[in-house]
Residue, then its C-alpha position, 0 to 999 in steps of 0.5 A: x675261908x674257914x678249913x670247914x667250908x674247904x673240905x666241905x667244897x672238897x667233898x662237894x667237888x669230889x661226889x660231882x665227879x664221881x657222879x658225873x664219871x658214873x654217868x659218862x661211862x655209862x653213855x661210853x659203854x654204848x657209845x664207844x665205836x664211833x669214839x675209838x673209829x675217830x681215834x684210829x682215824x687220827x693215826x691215819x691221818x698223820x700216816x697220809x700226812x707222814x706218806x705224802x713227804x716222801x713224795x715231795x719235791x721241794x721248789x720255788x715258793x708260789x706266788x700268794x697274795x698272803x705273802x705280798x700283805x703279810x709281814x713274814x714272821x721268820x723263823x724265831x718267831x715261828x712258834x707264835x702260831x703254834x702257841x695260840x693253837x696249842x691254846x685254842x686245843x686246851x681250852x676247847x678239851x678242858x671246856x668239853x670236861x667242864x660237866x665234871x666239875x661245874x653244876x651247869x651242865x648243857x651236854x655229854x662229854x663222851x657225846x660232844x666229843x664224838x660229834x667232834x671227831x665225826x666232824x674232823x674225820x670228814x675233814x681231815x678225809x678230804x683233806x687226805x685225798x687233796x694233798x695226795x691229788x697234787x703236790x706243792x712246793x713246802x713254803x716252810x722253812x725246812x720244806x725249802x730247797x738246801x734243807x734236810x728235811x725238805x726230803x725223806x730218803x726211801x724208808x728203810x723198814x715198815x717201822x719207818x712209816x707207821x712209827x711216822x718218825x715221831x715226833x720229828x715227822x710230824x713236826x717237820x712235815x711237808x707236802x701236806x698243803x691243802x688245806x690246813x689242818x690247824x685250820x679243821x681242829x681250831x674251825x671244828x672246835x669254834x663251831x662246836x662252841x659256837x652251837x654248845x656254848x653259853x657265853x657270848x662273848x667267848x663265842x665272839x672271841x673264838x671267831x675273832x681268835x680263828x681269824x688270828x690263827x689263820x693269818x699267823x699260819x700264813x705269816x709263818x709261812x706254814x701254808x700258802x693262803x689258799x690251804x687257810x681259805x679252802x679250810x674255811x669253807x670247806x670244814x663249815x661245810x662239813x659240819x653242816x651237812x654232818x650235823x644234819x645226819x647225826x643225832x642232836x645232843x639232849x639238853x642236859x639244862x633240862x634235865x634230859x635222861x634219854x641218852x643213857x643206855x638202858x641195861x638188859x634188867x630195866x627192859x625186862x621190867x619196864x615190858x612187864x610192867x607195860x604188859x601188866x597195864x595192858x591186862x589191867x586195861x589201863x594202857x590208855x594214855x593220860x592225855x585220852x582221858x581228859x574232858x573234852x570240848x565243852x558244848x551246851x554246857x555239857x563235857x563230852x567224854x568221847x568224840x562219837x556222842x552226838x547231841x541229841x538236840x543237835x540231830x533234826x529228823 
């Protein structure tokens, strides 16, 4: 390929972005609460999630029937599930950027992400409430008794807990069972894909790579089998009945414009030139105007004409 077409693909490539990070930011600045609102509520999140190891008690493992069938990774290849989900992340974020580079668009980034981050708030509030309800003995290596880790001395400052120790605290921490929040994220983003995607066969790999997911968690021995199960239902159940109350996303495939926030200039003209129209006597709409049905080989104009043939004294 010839150094022409390159830099006229490059500049193609580079006036798609601009005009699509015009547009998104458009939509951001009217957009921005819910967005930042789901933010925070991450770092909340992994504050429950940092407190509640303090409250742990390490034990016996439970007894699980995932245990029984699944082989047991062990620790050297403990970072096989981790891997896949860092996959499933990546992919999900960069396929929510691609209306910046691609021509086919179906939605709004900034929209698709906060349907994403209303979805994971429900659950991952649920989820808080759960795991702070009652306790369960870590299954994860260093969650067992004989670890370090398995227990967190009293903090020593206010630091401590709202730094969460990162990233060691989130790494290593236990307490936070039910139900998995591996699961809400790689569920979440499957279901968004599911209903916002265009490739079939993506669609089919995503579920099957979910169910993967979930059986590395457990062979890993990250969660009991009842954390992975009650992440199914109950983050399918979320997003049902929150899809229900937030506003559907336009089609951008057909060429949609009524998301973008309309700015303070472009309403005072648009009420003027309403208002001229009304003066003008020209506010009927263009679908009053048409001809209507036809009767006795005449158009009748307006629904109160009464054929005079038609009237019998």
């Amino acid at each position: 390929m010839s150094p022409f077409y390159l830099a006229r693909g490059a500049s193609k490539l580079v006036r798609r972005i601009t005009s699509e990070t015009s547009v998104e930011l458009k939509i951001l600045s009217d957009k921005w609460r819910l967005l930042l609102t789901g933010l925070i509520f991450q770092y909340i999140h992994g504050l429950a999630a940092h407190g509640v190891h303090y409250l742990h008690r390490p034990g016996p493992t439970l007894q699980d029937l995932g245990f029984m069938i699944l082989p047991e990774l062990g620790k050297e290849r403990g970072y096989i599930s981790e891997t896949l989900f860092t996959f499933i992340f990546l992919t999900f974020v960069l396929w929510t950027f691609h209306p910046f580079i691609l021509q086919t668009k179906r939605f709004y980034t900034v929209l698709i992400w906060r349907r994403v981050l209303a979805f994971l708030c429900a659950s991952q509030f649920l989820r808080i409430i759960t795991f702070y309800a009652t306790q369960l003995p870590g299954p994860n290596y260093h969650c067992r008794k004989g670890s370090p880790l398995a227990r967190l001395p009293p903090p020593q400052n206010a630091a401590e807990i709202f730094l969460i120790n990162f990233p060691k605290g989130v790494i290593y921490g236990c307490g936070d069972l039910i139900f998995s929040s591996h699961m809400i994220f790689t569920l979440v983003f499957v279901i968004t894909y599911q209903k916002y995607g265009s490739i079939r066969f993506c669609k089919m790999l995503a579920w099957c790579i979910a169910i993967a997911q979930s059986l590395l968690i457990i062979s890993s021995r990250k969660h009991y089998s009842v954390d992975v199960v009650v992440a199914w239902y109950t983050v399918n159940l979320v997003v049902f009945f929150v899809d229900k109350k937030l506003t559907e996303l336009p089609d951008r495939s057909v060429g949609s414009t009524s998301v973008l926030p309309v700015s303070a200039k472009d309403k005072d003209t648009k009420l003027k030139e309403e208002n001229t129209r009304l003066l003008n006597g020209n506010s009927m709409d263009s679908a009053d105007r048409r001809p209507r049905t036809q009767m006795n080989g005449k158009q009748i104009e307006n629904e109160s004409h009464v054929d005079s043939e038609t009237v019998k004294s």
